[in-house]
C-alpha positions, -999 to 999 in steps of 0.1 A, spaced: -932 714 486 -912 717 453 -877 702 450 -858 729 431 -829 703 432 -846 675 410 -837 675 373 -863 688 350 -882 665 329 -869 670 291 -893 673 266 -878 671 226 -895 698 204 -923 687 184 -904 689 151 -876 672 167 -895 642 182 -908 633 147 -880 641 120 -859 614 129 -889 588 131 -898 601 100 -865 596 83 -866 561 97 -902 551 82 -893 569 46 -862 550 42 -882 518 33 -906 538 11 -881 549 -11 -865 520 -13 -892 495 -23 -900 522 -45 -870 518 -65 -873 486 -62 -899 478 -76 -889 490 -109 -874 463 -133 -841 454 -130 -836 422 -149 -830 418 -187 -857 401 -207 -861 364 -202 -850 340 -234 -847 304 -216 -876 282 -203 -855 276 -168 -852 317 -163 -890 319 -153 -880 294 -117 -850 317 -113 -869 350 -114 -894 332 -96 -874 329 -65 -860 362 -66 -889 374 -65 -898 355 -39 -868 365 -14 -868 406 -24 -907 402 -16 -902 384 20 -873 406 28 -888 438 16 -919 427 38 -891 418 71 -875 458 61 -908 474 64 -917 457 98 -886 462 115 -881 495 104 -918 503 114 -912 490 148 -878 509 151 -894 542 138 -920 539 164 -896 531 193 -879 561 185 -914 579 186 -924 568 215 -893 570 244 -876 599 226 -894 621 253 -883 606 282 -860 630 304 -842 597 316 -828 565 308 -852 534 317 -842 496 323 -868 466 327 -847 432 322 -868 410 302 -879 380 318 -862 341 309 -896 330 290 -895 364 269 -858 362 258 -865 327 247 -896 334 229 -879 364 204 -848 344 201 -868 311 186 -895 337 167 -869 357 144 -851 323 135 -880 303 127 -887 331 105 -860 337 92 -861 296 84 -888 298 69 -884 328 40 -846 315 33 -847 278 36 -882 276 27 -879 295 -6 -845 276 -15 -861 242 -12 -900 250 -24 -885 272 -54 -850 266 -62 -844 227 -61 -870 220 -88 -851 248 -108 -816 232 -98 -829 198 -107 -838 210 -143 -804 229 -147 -780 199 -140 -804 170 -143 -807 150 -174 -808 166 -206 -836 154 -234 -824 129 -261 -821 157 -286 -797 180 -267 -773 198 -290 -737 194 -269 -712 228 -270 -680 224 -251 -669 260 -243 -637 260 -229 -623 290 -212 -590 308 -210 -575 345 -197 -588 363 -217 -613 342 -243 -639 316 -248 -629 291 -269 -665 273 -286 -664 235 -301 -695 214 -320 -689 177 -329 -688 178 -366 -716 158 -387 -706 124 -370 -718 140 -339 -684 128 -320 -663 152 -308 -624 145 -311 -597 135 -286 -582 162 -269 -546 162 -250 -528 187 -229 -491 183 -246 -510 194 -279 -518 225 -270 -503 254 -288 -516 290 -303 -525 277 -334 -544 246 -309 -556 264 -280 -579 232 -273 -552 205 -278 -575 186 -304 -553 153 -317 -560 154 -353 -552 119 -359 -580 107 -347 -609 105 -372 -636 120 -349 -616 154 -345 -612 165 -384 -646 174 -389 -650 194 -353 -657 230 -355 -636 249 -332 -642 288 -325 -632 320 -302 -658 339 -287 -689 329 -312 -712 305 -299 -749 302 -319 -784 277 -308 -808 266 -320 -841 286 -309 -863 267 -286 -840 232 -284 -821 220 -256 -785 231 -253 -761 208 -231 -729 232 -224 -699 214 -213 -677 241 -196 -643 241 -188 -612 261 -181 -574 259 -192 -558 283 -163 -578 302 -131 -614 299 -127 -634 317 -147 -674 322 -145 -699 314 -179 -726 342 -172 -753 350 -195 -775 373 -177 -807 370 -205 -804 332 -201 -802 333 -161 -771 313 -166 -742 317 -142 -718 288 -137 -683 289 -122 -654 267 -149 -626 251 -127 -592 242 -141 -596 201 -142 -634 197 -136 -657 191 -165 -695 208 -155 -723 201 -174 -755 224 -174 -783 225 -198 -811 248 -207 -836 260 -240 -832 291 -254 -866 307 -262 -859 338 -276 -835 347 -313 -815 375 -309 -775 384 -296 -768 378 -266 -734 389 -246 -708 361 -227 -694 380 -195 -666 364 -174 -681 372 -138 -650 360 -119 -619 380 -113 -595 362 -136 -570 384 -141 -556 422 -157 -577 412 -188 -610 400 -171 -630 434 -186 -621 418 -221 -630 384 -219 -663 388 -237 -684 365 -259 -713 365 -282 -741 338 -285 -764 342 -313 -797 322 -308 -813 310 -342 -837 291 -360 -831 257 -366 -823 257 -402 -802 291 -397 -780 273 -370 -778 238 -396 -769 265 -427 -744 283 -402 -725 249 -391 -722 233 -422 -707 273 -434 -682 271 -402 -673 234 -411 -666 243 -445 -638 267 -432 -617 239 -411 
């Protein structure tokens, strides 16, 4: 006997059952396809390769974690969008355990696991220990410039104090002391040496303010009062641009720099030209 009472039994169109599982598997497709493409600018230090290393790493592992959960959601969708009703099956204790431990060990092991196996040795490099012939910059910054210094020929570089500081001394060098006359001091010019170690000694006069060379993988944050040290090599010549990437105020978008990466006897010709000028 049939029950003309009972609700029918819905069943989605073909068309319909799919499009949205579709749309749900695509998404992925045409996102890793975009991806894919190249994104960075070229390389020119030795530490970059470890950096694009682990980015590579983590868009890989994620991409992979995007395409598996979208899979399995596109499916779902596939699969119970016919149902006339709405179905509920508690999961058991031993189940809710098991995919609560499962997606953090996994998640453990692509974030932590990538951090320690690829970026320590890379962080170690950056702020350990620089070679005996590092060349030393202090780059000092302030809204809205970069203010570049080189020890002269003595190699010193001169005492510094805040009371000196004017316009025409944005640094605050004390020129009576004898290891300050022959330092070169400029705005928004830095140049290397090609392929030897550069020690950068960053500081900042006001807010905080953020030393970013994208070609050189570089990005380091310059706090009012700290002195940080980084090091790297330059392995490519060329002109490079010096962004501010920290909001430091109305004239952030102009706080740009240059830093023109040379062969050695280039950069020595170019020093002794800038020393002869102070």
């Amino acid at each position: 006997m049939t029950d003309h009472n009972a609700a029918p039994a819905l069943t989605k169109p073909s068309a319909e059952r799919w499009l949205l599982p579709l749309m749900i598997w695509l998404l992925p497709v045409i996102t890793l396809a975009l991806g894919l493409r190249t994104w960075l600018p070229p390389l020119a230090s030795d530490h970059g390769a470890g950096i694009d290393r682990m980015l590579h790493y983590l868009l890989f592992s994620v991409g992979v974690l995007y395409v598996i959960g979208n899979g399995v959601l596109g499916y779902i969708v596939w699969r119970f969008c016919r149902q006339g009703g709405v179905t509920l099956r508690m999961a058991s204790r031993k189940a809710e355990r098991r995919w609560s431990i499962i997606p953090v060990a996994v998640m453990l092991v692509v974030a932590e696991g990538g951090v320690f196996v690829l970026g320590l040795p890379v962080w170690g490099k950056y702020y350990g220990e620089p070679p005996a012939d590092v060349l030393t910059v202090e780059i000092t910054a302030e809204q809205f410039a970069w203010n570049v210094r080189y020890a002269g020929v003595d190699g010193k570089f001169g005492r510094t104090a805040s009371r000196l500081i004017s316009i025409d001394n944005p640094l605050g060098l004390d020129r009576t002391d004898a290891a300050s006359r022959d330092d070169v001091i400029l705005l928004n010019d830095a140049h290397l040496p090609v392929n030897r170690p550069a020690r950068l000694r960053l500081r900042a006069k006001d807010v905080i303010h953020s030393f970013y060379v994208p070609d050189f993988r570089i990005r380091q944050d310059m706090v009012p009062g700290m002195t940080i040290e980084v090091w790297f090599v330059p392995t490519q010549t060329g002109v490079f641009e010096l962004a501010c990437s920290q909001l430091c105020g109305f004239g952030h978008y102009t706080m740009r720099g240059l830093v023109t990466v040379v062969s050695d006897d280039e950069f020595s010709a170019w020093l002794t030209e800038q020393a002869s000028y102070n």
